[in-house]
N, C-alpha and C positions, 0 to 999 in steps of 0.2 A: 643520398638525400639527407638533408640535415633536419633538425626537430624541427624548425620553423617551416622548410618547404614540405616536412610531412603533416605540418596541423594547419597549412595553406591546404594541400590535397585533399584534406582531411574534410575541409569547408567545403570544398569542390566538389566532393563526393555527394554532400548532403546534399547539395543545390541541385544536385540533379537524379537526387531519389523520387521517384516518379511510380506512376500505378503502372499495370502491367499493360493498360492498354489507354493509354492516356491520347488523351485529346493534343491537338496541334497547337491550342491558346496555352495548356500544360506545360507542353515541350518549351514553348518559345520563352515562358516565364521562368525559367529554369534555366535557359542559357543567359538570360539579359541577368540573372543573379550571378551566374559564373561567369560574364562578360566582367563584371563590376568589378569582383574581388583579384580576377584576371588584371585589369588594368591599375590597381592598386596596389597590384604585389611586383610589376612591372617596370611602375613607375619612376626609377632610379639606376635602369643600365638598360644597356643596349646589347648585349649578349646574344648571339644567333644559335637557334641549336636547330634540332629535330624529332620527328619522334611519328612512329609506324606502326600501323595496324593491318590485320588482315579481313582482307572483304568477306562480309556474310553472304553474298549473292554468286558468285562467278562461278559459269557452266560454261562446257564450249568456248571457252578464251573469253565471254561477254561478264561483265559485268552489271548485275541491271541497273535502267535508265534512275531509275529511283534512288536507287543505294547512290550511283554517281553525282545527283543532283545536292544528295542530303550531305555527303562529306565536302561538298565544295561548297553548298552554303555553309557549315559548318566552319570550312576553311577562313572564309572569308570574316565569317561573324566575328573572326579571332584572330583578325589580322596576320595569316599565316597563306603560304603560299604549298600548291598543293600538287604533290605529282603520283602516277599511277605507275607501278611497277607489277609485272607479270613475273609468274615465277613458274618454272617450267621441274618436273620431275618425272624423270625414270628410273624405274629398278629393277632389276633381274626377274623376268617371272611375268612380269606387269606392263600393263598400256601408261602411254604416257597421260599425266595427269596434272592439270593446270591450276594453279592459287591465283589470289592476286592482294597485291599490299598496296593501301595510302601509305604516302610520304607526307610529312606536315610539316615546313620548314617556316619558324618565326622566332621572333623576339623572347630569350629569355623562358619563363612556363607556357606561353601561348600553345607552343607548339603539344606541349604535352596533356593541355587542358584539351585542345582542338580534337586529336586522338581521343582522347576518355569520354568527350561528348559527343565524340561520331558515330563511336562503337557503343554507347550506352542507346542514344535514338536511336541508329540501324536497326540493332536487336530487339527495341519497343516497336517501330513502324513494319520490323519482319512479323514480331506476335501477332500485330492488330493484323497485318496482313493474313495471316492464319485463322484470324479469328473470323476476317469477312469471307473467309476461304470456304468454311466450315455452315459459316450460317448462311451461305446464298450458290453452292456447288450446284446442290441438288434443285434448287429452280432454276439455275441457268441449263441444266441435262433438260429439264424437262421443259425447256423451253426449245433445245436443238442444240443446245449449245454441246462441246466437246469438252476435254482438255485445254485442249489449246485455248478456247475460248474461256473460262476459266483463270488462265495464265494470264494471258491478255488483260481483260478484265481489272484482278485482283493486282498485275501491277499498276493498274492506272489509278486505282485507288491508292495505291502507294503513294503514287505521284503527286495526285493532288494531299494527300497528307502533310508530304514534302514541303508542297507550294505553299500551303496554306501556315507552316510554321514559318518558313523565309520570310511571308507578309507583314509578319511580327515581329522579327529581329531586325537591330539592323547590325551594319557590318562594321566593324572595326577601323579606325583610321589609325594608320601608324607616322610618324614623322616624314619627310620624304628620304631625309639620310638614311633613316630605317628602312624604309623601302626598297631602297638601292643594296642595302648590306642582305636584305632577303631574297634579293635578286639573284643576286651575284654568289649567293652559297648556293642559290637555286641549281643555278648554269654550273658550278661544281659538281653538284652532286650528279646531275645527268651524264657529266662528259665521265665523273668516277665511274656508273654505273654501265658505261660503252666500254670503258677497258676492264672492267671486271666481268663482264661479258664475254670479248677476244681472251681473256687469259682463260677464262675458264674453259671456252674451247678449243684451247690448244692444252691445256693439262688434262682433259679427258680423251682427249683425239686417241690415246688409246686405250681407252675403259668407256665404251659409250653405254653400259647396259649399266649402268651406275655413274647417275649425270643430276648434277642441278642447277642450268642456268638460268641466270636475272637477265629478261632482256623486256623490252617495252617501257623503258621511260620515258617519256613523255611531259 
């Protein structure tokens, strides 16, 4: 990274220092600040790149609905195109155990900006999530409610979190050449992601008790 795209990052970073439990009007004026300086540092090449985070939610191969919603607005706000990779691990000893990564494929920083402001709000909208966790458990038990109920619940608050930051942002428009060029790394990166797959299960075919395949792109 050169001095310039590091005191670019650098502004990026401020724009989206946030409280720990910030409100959805918060979030969303903090992205349209990193939108700004995002399209302004862009503004002079067409460069495709990428750039990948791992999910704060995914249990059971799910990802939740929230988390999903907030990285694909996120995607979009930054004119970047968005895919879901599953990552699969076993180890000697151990049950197998499931991760899961956004892909954010765009113009130039977009992609890298798109990343740092999906994982900086997931991790705020996980807190707040905890925080309504904490203050309304015990009158949802004492209302009948379970666990599960609970779960339910406390992502639906998510949700609407989500929703209510979307209603505020808007999305990015990139040229339609550029669109095409985000496309078509897109349809790369998934068919890369099918043969890296087959290869990998044919190079463990005999070590399967120490294995880590990428498959689920999507």
């Amino acid at each position: 990274m050169s001095t310039t795209d590091a005191e670019f990052f650098s502004e990026i970073k401020k724009c989206l220092t946030l409280r720990d439990k910030p409100d959805p009007q918060e979030a969303a004026v903090a992205m349209g600040r990193a939108q700004k300086l995002t399209c302004k540092h862009d503004a002079c090449t067409q460069e495709i790149g990428e750039s990948i985070i791992d999910s704060q939610t995914i249990t059971s191969d799910q990802v939740a609905n929230w988390e999903l919603s907030l990285v694909s607005m996120v995607s979009k706000a930054f004119g970047c195109q968005m895919l879901v990779r599953k990552v699969f691990y076993s180890t000697e000893g151990s049950s197998q155990t499931t991760a899961g990564q956004f892909i954010f494929i765009g113009q130039q920083a977009q992609p890298e900006i798109a990343a740092y402001t999906a994982e900086v709000l997931a991790k705020k909208c996980k807190f707040t999530q905890e925080n309504w966790i904490e203050k309304n458990s015990e009158f949802i038990r004492l209302a009948g409610g379970n666990q599960s109920t609970i779960s339910s619940m406390s992502n639906a608050f998510s949700e609407g979190w989500v929703r209510a930051v979307g209603r505020l942002v808007r999305d990015l428009s990139n040229t339609p050449d550029t669109e095409k060029a985000i496309a078509a790394t897109a349809r790369k990166r998934i068919v890369k992601g099918a043969t890296e797959y087959i290869a990998r299960q044919v190079t463990n075919a005999d070590d399967l008790r120490k294995r880590k395949l990428e498959i689920g792109l999507s």
